[in-house]
N, C-alpha and C positions, 0 to 999 in steps of 0.2 A: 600753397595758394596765396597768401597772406604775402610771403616774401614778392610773389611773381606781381601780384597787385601791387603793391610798394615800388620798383622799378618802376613798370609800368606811369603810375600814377604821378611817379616824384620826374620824372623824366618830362614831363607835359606842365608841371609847375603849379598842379593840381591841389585843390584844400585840402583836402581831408584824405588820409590814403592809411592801409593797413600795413605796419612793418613787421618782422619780426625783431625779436630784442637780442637773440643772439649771433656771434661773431661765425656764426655757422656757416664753411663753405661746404656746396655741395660738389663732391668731384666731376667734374663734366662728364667724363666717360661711363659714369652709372643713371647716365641720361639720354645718354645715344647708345645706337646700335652699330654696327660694324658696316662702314659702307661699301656698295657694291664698288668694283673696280672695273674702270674702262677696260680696253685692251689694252694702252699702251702703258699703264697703269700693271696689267696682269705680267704684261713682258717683262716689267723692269721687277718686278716683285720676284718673277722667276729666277732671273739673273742677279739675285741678292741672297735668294733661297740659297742658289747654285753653290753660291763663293764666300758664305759664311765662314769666318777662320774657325780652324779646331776649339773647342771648347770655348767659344761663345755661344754669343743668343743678342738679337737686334734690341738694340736700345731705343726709347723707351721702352718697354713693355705695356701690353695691353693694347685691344682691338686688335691682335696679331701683330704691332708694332705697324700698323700703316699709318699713324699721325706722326712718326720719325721720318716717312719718307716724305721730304718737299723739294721738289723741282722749282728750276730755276734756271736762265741764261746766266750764269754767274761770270763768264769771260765774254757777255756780248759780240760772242759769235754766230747767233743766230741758232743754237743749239740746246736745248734744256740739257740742263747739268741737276741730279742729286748728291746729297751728302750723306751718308749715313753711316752710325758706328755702332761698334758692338762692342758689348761690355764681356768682362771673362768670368764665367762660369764659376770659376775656383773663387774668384775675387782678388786675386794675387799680382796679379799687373795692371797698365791704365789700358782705357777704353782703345777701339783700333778703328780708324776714319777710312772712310772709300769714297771716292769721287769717280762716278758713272756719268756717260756721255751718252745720249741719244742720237745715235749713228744709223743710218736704214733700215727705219724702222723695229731697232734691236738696241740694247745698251751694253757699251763697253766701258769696263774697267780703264778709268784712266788717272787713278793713283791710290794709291794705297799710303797711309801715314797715322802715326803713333797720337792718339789724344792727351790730355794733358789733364786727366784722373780718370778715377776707376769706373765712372759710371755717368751716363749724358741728361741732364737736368735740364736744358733747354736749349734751342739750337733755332736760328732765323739770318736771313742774308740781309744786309743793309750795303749801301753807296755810301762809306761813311769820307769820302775823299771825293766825290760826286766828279769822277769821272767816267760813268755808264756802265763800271763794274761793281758788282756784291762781294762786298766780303763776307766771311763765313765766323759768325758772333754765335762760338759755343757754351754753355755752362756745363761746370764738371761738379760733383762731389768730390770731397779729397778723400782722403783715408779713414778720415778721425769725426769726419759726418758729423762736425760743430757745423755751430751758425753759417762759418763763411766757406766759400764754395769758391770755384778759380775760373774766370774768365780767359777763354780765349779768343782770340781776334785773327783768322786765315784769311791771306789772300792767293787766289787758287787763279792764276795765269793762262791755264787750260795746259799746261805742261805740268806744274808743279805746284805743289804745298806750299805755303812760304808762313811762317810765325811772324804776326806782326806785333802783340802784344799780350801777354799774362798778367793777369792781375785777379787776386784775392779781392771777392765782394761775395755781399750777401742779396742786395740788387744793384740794379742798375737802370738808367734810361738813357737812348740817343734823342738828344734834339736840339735844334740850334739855338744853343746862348747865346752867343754875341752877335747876332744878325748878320754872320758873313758869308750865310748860301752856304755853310758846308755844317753837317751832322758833328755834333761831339758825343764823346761817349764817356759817362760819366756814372762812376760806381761809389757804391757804399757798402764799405767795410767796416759790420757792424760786429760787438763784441762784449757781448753782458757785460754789465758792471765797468765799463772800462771806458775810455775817448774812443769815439767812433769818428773814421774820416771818410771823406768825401773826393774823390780824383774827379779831375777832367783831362781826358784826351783828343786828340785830333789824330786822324791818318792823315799824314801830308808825305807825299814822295817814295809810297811801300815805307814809310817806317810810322810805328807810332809815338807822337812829341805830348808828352805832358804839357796842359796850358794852367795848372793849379791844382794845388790840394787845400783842402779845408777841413780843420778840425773840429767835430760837433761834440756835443756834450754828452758829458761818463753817467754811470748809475740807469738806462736805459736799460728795463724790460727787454722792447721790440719794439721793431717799427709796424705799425698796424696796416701800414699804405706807404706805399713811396711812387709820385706821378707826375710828369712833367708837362708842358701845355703852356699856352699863353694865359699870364698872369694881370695882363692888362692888354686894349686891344693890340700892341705893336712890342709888346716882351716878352720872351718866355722864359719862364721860371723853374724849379723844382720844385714842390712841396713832399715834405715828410711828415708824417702825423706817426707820433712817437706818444710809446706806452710810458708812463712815468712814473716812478714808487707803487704803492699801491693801487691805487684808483685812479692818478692822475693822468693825466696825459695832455699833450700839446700838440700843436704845428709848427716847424720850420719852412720858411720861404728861403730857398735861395736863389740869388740872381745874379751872373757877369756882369761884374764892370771893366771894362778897360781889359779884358784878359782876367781880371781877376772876381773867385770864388768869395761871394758876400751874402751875408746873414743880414736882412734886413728887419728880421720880428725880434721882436726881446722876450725870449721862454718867459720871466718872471711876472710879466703883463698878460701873458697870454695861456695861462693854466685854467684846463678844465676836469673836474672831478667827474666826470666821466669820459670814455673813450670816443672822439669825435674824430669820423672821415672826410677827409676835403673831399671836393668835386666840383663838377659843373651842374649847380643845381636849376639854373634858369635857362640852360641849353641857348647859351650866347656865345659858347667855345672858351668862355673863359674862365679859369677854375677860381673859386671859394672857399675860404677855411670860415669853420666853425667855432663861435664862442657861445659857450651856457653863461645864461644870465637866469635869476629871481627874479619871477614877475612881479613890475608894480604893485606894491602892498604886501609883500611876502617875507621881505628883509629879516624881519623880527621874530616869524614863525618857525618854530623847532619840529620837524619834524622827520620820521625815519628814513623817508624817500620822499624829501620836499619835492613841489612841483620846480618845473625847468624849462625855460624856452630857450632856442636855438637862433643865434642871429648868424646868417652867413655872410661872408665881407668879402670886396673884391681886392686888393693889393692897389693904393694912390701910391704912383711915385712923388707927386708934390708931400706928400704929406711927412714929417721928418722924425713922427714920435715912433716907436718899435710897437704897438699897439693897434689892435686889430680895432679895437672901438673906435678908431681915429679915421679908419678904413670907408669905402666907399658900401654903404648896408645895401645890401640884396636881396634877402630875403630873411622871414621870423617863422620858426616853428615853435609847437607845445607837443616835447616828447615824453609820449608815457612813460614814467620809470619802471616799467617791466618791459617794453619795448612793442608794446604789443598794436601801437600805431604811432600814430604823428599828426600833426593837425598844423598845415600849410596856411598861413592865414595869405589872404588875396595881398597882392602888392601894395594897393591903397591903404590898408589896415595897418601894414606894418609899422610897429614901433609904438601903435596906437589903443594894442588891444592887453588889457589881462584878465586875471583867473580871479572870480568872484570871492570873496573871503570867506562867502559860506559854502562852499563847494567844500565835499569833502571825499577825498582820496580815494580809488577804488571802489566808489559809491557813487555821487556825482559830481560831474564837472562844467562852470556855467562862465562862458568866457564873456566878456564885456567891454566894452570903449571906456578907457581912460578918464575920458573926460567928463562924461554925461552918463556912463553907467548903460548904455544899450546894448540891450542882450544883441549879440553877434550871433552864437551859438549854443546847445546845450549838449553834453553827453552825459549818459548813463549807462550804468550796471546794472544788467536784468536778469536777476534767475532765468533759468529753463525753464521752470514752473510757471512763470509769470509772462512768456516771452509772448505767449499767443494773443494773449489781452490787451499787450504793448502795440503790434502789431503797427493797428493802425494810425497811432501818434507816434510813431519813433521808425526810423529805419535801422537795420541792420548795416554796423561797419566792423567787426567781426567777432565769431561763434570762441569764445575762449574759456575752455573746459565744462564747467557747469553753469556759465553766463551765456549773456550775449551783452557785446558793447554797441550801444546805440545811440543816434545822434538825433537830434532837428534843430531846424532854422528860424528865426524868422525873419533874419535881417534881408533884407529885401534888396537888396544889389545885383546886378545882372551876374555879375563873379559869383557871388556864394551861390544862386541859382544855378547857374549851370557845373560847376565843380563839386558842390554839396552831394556824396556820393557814399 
């Protein structure tokens, strides 16, 4: 509940919201149920039952394998096409592709073709050549089920298969770099301990043309996020948020120029001791990277899990240092060092507010204006025991094991009032 409110809450650009602290994803399929299937749905599903090869089983697996099956006009013929493969039972050869046609009211097989490893990890059609056809952008596992996994790229003519590009990554995203109205697809091929690079391609003419590689930096964990998106309102970028040595980690921006793949953040500027994910935190479509900074007055404090605020930044092309503090600021957060919320200070307040010096950790926390010392906010840690007597001066912002964490206001702004939650 806590994570679902967090979403929720950070999405709306909200004060105060509940996160959890950790990196926990929840598999989507042990949150849904198996959905009903239309009829023409039932038909095509029959017709895949039918002509399964010997010793497979449909790829992915789970919910009976119907989130493999997506339709699609792939040769804008006016006819839905799916794609789907099946992996071999033994494990001993690579996956095996079928491309079905929706013919009167019935689907017929109209090719059969070899994948390009043993097992199908992700699979979506894209215009990456944006001439009114999909191509067919599959992920395979390899053999050896390390990090990187093998990208394939079909162009499926409505007669035939056709290979347009292989390529080893461990992600990837399509979207237009260089503002030329046509999709690039550009993978990251990443490698413990080692230079991790970066490709771009285009489909131009059934083949695919490399327009750049770019080599990022070695000694890399993992990447905790990799997502593309407009970086500013009229460019769109990469960002990679990369696990670092121990605790560290960072963000890379990259951006085309001219054809070519550029790093425009400097890692050594921009390290955070803890694990921080870009995003679109003020839902303006445009994404943010994350720097922790010590609040005002905190510098000189030693402690186990010092406190931490979060300032988000948007990517200035004017601006010419590699340094995200140089950036255009967005937004400021106070993240609990167990993760167990986050505290959105209102847009006005930003860059304005810290953490009282007598506030104390896990106990209480009493945020304040910079300059004159006005209480903004307070929270507190309340036993169980104690929580009913609280009650009525404190609200509940969330129930965590044998406490409750709770908040009040008094600052009187029409923002804290209506977000204070």
């Amino acid at each position: 509940m806590a994570r679902a409110r967090w979403v929720s809450i950070a999405a709306g650009c909200l004060c105060l919201a509940v996160l959890s602290g950790c990196d926990l994803i929840t598999d989507p399929k042990l949150l849904m149920k198996p959905p009903e299937l239309t009829s023409d749905r039932q038909t095509l599903r029959s017709v895949i039952d039918a002509n399964i090869p010997a010793d497979t089983r449909l790829q992915p697996r789970g919910l009976n394998g119907i989130q493999s099956i997506q339709t699609e006009d792939l040769d804008n013929n006016g006819s839905l096409d799916a794609v789907v493969f099946f992996e071999s039972t033994k494990g001993d050869v690579n996956a095996q592709g079928m491309v079905l046609e929706e013919t009167d009211d019935t689907w017929v097989i109209k090719q059969r073709f070899e994948g390009d490893g043993r097992s199908l990890v992700s699979l979506e059609y894209r215009d990456l050549n944006h001439d009114g056809k999909k191509e067919i952008l599959a992920g395979f596992n390899s053999e050896t089920l390390d990090e990187q996994k093998t990208l394939a790229v079909y162009d499926y003519t409505g007669q035939k298969v056709d290979k347009l590009l292989l390529a080893p990554y461990s992600n990837y995203v399509v979207e237009d770099l260089n503002n030329d109205d046509l999709l690039e697809l550009t993978t990251v091929a990443f490698k413990k301990n080692d230079y991790n690079t970066l490709t771009c391609y285009q489909i131009r003419a059934d083949q695919a043309v490399k327009l750049d590689s770019l080599q990022l930096g070695a000694g890399l964990n993992n990447y905790l996020n990799v997502m593309s998106g407009k970086v500013t309102p009229n460019q769109k970028g990469i960002i990679l948020d990369a696990s670092y040595l121990t605790h560290s980690a960072y963000s890379t921006l990259i951006m085309m120029k001219d054809n070519k793949l550029v790093n425009v953040l400097d890692q050594d500027d921009n390290l955070n001791d803890l694990p921080i994910r870009s995003g679109d935190v003020n839902d303006d479509n445009i994404l943010e990277m994350g720097r922790l900074k010590i609040p005002s007055g905190w510098e000189k404090v030693i402690l186990d899990k010092p406190p931490r605020f979060l300032d988000y930044y948007q990517w200035e092309e004017k601006v010419t240092s590699g340094d995200l503090k140089d950036m255009k600021f967005i937004k400021e957060q106070y993240i609990d060092p167990d993760g167990r919320f986050v505290f959105n200070f209102p847009d006005d307040l930003k860059g304005q507010v810290t953490l009282d010096q007598n506030s104390v950790m896990d106990q209480y926390l009493r945020f304040i204006k910079i300059d004159n010392h006005e209480l903004v906010a307070e929270i507190k840690f309340i036993p169980l025991s104690q929580w009913e007597k609280s009650k009525p001066e404190w609200s509940m912002l969330v129930r965590d094991n044998d406490q409750v964490i709770a908040y009040k206001t008094s600052f009187n702004t029409e923002i804290m009032k209506k977000n204070l939650r």
